[in-house]
C-alpha positions in Angstrom: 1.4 -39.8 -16.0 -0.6 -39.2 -19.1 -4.3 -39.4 -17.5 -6.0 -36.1 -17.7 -6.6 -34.4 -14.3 -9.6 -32.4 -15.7 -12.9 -31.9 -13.5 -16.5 -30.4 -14.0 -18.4 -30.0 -10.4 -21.5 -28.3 -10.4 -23.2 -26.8 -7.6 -26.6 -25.6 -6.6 -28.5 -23.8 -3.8 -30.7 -21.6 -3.2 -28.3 -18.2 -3.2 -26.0 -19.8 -5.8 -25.7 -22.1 -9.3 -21.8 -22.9 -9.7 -19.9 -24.7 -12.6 -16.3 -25.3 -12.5 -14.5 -26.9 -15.1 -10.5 -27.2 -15.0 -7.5 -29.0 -16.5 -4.9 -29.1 -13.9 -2.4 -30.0 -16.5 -3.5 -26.5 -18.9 -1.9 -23.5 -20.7 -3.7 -20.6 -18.4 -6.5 -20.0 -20.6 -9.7 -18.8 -18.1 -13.3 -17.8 -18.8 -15.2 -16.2 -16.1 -19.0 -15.3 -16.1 -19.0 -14.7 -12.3 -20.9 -11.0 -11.9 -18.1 -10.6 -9.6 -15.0 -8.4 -11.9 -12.5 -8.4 -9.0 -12.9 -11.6 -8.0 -12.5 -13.0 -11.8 -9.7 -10.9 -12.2 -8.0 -12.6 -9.5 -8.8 -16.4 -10.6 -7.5 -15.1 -13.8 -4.2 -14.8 -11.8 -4.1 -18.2 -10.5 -5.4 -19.7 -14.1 -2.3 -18.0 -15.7 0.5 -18.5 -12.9 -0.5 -21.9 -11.9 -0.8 -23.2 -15.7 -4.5 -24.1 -15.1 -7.4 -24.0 -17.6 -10.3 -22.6 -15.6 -13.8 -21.8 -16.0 -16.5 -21.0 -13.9 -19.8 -19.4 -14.4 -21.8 -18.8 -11.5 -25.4 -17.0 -11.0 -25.5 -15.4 -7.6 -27.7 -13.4 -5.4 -25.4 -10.5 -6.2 -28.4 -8.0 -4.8 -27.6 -9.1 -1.4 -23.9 -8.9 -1.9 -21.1 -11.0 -3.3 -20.5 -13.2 0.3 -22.3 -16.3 -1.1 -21.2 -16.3 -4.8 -17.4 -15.6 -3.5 -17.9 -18.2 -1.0 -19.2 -20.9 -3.1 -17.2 -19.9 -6.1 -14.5 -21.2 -3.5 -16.0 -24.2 -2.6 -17.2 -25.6 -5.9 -13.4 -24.6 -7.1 -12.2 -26.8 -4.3 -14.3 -29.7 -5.2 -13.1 -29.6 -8.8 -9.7 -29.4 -7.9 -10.2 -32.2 -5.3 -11.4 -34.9 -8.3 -9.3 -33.8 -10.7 -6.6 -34.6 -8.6 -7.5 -37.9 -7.8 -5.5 -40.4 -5.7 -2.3 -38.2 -5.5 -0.1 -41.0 -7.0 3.2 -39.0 -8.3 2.7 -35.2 -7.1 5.1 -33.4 -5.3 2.4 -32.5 -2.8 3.9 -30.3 -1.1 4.0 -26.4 -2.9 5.6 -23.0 -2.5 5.4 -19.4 -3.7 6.5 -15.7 -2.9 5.4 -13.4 -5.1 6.1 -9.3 -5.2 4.5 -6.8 -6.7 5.7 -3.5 -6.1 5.6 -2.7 -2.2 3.8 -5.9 -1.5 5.1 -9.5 -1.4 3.0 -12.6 -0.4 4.0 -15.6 0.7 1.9 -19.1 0.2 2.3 -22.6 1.1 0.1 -25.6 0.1 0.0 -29.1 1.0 -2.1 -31.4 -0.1 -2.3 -33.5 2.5 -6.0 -34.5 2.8 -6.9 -32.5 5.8 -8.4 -28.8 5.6 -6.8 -26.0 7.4 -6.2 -22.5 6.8 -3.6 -20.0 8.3 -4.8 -16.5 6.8 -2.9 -13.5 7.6 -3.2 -10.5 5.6 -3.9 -7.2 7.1 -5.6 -5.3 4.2 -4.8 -1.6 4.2 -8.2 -0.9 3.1 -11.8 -2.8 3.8 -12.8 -2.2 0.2 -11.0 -2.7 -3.4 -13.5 -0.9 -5.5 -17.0 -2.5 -5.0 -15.1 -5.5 -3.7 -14.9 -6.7 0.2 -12.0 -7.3 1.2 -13.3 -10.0 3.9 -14.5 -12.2 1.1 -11.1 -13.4 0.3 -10.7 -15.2 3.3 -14.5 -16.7 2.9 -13.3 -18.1 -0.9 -10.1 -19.4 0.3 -11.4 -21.2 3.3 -14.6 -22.8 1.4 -11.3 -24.1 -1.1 -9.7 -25.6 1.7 -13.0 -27.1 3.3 -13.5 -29.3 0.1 -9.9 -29.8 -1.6 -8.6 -30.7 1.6 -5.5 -28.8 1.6 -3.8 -27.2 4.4 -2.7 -23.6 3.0 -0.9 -20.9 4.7 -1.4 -17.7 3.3 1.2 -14.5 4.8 1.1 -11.1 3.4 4.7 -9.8 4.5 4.1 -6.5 3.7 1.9 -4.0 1.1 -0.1 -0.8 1.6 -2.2 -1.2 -1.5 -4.7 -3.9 -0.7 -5.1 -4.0 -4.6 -1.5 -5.6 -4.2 -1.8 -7.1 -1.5 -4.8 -9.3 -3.0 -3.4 -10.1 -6.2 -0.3 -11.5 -4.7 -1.7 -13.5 -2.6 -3.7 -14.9 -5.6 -0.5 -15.3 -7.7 1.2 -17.1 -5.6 -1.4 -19.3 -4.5 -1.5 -20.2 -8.5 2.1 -20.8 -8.3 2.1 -22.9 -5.4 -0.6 -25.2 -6.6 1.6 -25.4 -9.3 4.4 -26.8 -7.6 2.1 -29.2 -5.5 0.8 -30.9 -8.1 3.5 -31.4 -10.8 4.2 -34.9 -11.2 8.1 -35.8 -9.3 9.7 -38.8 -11.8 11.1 -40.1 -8.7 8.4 -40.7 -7.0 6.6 -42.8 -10.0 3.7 -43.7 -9.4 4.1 -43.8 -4.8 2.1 -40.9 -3.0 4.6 -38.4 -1.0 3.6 -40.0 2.5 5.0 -41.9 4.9 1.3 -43.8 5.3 1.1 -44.8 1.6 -2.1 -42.6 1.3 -3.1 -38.7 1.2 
């Protein structure tokens, strides 16, 4: 497969102005301009463990709070990843990942099957990680999965630093996006579904 899987998706409203702009087939290199440092710091987790290029500006109506820029950060993101990925021909669809880091492990599981879902447990240990709430995390992932039409599964086995807690659960999403979309040779150029079509 030697067509690029690279998107740019902008989005506008009246709380938020997004731009996403990825290569699904990158090194990890990221640029954020988000007003929102914990929230960057975890995209910069997916960028590097998923082998993405990523970057997103976004101007916000961060004097409220960050629910709409977190939430449409996540939406736009989906979108991006949706038309960079295209008809699906060759990927494995289907995507893993359990990451640790130091008490807490994470657990995430991706298909991309067309359809949105989201199963989201994580019970945080605290509501706040610095300025950051906590809650939002769901709110981005859940805009992703509204407009990349995935299905993602997202356990937190255990942790009792929410700092780890979060940033595993954003590693190993990278990962498992990863594995979902990496071309299989043996599937050539078929989709990975019984119905000819994701």
């Amino acid at each position: 497969m030697n067509t690029p899987r690279r998107a740019e998706v902008s989005r506008q409203t009246l709380e938020t102005r997004i731009t996403v702009k990825l290569d699904l087939d990158g090194s990890g290199c990221s640029r954020f301009a988000i007003g929102v440092p914990f929230l960057e710091h975890m995209l910069d987790q997916v960028a590097r463990h998923g082998l993405i290029d990523l970057d997103i500006e976004a101007h916000g109506d961060l004097h409220i709070d960050a629910h709409h820029t977190v939430e449409d950060v996540g939406i736009t993101l989906g979108q991006a990843v949706s038309r960079a990925v295209g008809d699906k021909q060759g990927i494995r669809r289907y995507g893993h990942a359990c990451v640790p880091l130091d008490e807490a492990l994470s657990r995430v599981v991706v298909d991309f099957s067309g359809r949105p879902g989201l199963e989201f447990h994580v019970g945080f240990t605290r509501a706040r990680v610095g300025d950051f709430d906590v809650d939002l995390i769901r709110e981005f992932f859940q805009g992703f999965v509204n407009h990349a039409g995935v299905t993602l599964h997202i356990d937190n086995l255990r942790g009792l630093n929410a700092h780890h807690q979060a940033e595993t659960v954003f590693k190993a999403f990278g990962r498992a996006l990863r594995m979902a979309l990496e071309h299989d040779p043996r599937l050539g150029m078929a989709v990975a579904s019984t119905k000819g079509s994701l």
